[in-house]
Backbone as ProteinMPNN parsed JSONL, in Angstrom:
{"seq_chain_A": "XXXXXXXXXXXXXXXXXXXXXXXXXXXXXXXXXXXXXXXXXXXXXXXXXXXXXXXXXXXXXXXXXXXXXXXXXXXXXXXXXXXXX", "coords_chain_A": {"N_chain_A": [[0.82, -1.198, 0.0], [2.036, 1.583, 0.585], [3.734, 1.378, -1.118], [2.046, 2.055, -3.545], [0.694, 4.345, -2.782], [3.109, 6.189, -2.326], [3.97, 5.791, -5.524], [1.894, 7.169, -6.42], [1.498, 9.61, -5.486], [4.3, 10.737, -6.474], [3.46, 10.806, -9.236], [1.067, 12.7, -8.684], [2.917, 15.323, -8.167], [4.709, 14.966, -10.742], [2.564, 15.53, -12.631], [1.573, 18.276, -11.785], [4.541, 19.721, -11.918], [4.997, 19.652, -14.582], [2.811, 21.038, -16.131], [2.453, 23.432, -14.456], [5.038, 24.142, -16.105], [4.304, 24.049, -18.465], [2.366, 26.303, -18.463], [4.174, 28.499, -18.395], [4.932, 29.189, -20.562], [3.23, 30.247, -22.524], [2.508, 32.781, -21.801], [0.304, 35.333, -21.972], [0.492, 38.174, -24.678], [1.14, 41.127, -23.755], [1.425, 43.676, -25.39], [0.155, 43.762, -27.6], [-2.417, 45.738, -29.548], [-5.204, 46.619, -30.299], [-6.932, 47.282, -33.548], [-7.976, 50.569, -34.568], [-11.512, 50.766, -34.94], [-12.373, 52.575, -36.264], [-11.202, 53.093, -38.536], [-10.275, 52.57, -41.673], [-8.345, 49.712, -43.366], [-6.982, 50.975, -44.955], [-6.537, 53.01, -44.524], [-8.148, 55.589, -44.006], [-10.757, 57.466, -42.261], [-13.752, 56.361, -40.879], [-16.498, 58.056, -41.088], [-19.939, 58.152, -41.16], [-22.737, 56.461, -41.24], [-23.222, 55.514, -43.266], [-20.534, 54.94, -44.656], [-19.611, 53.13, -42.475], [-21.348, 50.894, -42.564], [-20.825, 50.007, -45.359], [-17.629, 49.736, -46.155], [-16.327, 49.521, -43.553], [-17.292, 47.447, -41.623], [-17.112, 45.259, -43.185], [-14.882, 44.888, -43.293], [-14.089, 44.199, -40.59], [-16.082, 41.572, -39.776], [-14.724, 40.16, -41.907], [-11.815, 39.627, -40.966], [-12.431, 38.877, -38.54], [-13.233, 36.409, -39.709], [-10.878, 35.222, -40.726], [-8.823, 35.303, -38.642], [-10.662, 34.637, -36.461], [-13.309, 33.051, -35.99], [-12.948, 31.411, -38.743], [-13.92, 30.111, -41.528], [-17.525, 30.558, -42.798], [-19.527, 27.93, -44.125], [-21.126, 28.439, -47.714], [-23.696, 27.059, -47.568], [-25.738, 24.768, -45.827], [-23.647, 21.727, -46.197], [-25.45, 18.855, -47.55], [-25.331, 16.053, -45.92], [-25.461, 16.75, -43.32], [-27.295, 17.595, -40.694], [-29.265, 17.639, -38.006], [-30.455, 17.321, -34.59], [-32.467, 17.737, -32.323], [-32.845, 17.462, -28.912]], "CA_chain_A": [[0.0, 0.0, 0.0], [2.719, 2.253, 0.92], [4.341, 1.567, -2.725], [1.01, 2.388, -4.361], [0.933, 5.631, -2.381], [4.192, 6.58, -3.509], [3.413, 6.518, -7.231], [0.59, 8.455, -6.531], [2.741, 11.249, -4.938], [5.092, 10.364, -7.719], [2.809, 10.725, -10.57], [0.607, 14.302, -9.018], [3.797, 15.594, -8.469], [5.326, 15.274, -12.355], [1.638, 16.521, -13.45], [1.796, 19.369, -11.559], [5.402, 20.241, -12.063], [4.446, 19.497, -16.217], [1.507, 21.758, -15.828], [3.572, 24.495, -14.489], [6.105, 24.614, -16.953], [3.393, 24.435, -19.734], [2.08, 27.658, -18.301], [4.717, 29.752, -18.046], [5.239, 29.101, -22.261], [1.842, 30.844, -22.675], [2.097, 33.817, -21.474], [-0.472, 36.504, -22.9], [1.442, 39.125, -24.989], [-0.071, 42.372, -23.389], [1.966, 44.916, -26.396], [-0.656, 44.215, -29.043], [-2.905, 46.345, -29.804], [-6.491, 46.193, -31.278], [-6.905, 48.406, -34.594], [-9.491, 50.83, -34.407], [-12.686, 50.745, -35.485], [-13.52, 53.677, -37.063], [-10.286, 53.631, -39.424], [-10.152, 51.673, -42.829], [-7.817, 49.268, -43.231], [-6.451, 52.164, -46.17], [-6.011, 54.644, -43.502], [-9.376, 56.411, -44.164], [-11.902, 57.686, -41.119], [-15.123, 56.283, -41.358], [-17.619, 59.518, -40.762], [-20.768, 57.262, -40.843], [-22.961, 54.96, -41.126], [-23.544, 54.789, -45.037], [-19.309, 54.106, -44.891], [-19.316, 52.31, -41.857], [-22.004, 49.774, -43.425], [-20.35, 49.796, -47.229], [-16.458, 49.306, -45.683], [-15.256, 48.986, -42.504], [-18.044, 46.513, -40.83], [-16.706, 43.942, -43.863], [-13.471, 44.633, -43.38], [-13.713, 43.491, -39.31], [-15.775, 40.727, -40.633], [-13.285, 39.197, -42.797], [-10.549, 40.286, -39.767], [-13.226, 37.601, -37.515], [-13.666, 34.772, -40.463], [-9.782, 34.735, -40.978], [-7.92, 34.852, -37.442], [-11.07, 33.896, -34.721], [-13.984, 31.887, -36.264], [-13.238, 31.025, -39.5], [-15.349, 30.559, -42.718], [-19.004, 29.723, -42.312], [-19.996, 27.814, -45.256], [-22.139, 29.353, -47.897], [-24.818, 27.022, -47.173], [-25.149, 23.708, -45.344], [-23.773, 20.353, -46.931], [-26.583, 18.062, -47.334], [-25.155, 15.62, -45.138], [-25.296, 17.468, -42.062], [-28.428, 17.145, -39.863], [-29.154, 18.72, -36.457], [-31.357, 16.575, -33.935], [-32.556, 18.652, -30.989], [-33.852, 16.526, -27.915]], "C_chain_A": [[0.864, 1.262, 0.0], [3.465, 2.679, -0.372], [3.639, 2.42, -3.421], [0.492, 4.223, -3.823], [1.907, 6.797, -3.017], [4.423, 7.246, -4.74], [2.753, 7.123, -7.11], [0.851, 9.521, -6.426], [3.944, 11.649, -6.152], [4.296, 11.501, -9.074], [1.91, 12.237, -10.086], [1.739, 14.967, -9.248], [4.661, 16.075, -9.887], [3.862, 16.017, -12.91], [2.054, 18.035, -12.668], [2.575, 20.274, -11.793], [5.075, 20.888, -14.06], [3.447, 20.872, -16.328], [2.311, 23.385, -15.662], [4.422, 25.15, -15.438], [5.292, 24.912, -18.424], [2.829, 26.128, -19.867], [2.942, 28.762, -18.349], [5.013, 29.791, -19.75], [4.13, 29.928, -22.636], [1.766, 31.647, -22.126], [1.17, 35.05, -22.212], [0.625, 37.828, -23.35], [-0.008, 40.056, -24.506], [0.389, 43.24, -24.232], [0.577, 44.769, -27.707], [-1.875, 44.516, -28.466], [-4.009, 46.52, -30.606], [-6.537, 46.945, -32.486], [-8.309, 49.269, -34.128], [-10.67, 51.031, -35.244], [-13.046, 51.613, -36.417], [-12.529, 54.459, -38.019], [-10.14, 52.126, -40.106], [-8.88, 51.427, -42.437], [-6.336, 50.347, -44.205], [-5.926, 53.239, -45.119], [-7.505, 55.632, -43.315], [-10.319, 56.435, -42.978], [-12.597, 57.662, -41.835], [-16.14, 57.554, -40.553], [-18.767, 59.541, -40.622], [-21.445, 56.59, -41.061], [-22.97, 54.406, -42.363], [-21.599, 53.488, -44.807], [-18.876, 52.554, -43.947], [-20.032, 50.414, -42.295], [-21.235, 49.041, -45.025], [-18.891, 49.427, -46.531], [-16.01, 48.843, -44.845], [-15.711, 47.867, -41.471], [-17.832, 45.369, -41.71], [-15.502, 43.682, -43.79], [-13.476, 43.678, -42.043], [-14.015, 42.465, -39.371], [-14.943, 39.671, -40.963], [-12.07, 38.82, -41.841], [-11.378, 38.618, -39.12], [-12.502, 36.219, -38.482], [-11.965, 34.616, -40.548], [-8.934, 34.461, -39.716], [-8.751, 34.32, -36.235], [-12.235, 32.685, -35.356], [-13.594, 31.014, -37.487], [-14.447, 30.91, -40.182], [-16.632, 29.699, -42.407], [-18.792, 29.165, -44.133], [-21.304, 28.631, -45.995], [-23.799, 28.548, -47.444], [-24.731, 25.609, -47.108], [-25.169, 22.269, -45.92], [-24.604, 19.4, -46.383], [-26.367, 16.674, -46.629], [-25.238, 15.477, -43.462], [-26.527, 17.852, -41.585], [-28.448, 17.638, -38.597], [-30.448, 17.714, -35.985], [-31.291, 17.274, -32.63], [-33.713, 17.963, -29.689], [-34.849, 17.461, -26.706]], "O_chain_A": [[0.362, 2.154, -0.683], [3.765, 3.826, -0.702], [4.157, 3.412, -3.934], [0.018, 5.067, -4.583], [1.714, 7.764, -3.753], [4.787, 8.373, -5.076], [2.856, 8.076, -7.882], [0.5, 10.424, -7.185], [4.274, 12.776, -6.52], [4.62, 12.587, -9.555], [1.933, 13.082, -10.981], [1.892, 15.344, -10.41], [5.137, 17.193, -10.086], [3.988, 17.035, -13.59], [2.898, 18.774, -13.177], [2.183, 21.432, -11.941], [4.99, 22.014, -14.549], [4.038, 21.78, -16.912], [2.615, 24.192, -16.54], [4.548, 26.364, -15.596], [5.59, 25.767, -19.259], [2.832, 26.893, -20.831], [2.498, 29.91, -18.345], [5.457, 30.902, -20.038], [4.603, 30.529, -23.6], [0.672, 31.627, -21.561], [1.718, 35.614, -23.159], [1.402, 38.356, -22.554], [-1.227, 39.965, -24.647], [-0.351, 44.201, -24.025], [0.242, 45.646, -28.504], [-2.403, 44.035, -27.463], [-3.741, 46.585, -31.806], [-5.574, 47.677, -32.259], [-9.32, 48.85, -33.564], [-10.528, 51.552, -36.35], [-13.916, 51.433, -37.269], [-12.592, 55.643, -38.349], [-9.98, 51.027, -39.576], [-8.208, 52.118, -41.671], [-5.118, 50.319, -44.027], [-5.013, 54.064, -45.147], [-7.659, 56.331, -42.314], [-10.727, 55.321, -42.65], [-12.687, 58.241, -42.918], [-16.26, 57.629, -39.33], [-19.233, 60.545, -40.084], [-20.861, 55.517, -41.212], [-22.798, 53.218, -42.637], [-21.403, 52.273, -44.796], [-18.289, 51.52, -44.266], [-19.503, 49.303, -42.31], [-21.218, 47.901, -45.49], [-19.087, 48.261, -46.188], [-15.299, 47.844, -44.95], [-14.936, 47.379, -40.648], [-18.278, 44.32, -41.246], [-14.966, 42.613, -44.084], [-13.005, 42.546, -42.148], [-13.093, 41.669, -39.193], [-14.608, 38.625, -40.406], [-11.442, 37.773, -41.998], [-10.895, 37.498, -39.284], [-11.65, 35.392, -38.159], [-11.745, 33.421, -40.354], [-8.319, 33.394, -39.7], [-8.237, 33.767, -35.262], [-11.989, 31.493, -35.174], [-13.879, 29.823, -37.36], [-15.569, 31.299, -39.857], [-16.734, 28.566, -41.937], [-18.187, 29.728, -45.045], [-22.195, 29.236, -45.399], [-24.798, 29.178, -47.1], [-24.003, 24.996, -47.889], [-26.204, 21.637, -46.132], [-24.644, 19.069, -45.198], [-27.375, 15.977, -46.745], [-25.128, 14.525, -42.689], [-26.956, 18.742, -42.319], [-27.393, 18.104, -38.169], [-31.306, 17.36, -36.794], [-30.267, 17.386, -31.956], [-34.942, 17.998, -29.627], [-35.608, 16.867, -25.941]]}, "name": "protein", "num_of_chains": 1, "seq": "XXXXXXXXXXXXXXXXXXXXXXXXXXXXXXXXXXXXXXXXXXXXXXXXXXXXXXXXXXXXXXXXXXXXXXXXXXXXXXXXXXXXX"}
């Protein structure tokens, strides 16, 4: 029993240490900087809503579908089924 203890102490031990060292690799960069909103990707201030609608709300958009969600499809392959209990 005393063995089987052991490893146990053993084995949290290396997770924890593991765990640790994983975290400190991941640190959040805090230097970047969001762009702002209400300037084209061109340089141009948007002034309102006609531009903000026609440019810079497709530009952020696109900004989303390429670095956080990715692309939606245009419309859903007929394979793909949804069952809601």
């Amino acid at each position: 029993m005393n063995r089987l203890r052991l490893h146990i102490w053993l084995v949290a031990i290396a997770v924890l240490i593991t765990a640790g060292a994983r975290a400190q690799k991941y640190i959040a960069d805090t230097t970047y900087q969001l762009p702002d909103v209400l300037i084209t990707q061109s340089g141009k201030k948007i002034a309102n809503k006609a531009d903000w609608e026609k440019i810079r709300r497709p530009e952020i958009l696109k900004l989303f579908e390429e670095n956080v969600q990715g692309k939606t499809p245009a419309k859903k392959p007929p394979e793909v089924c949804y069952h809601f209990h």
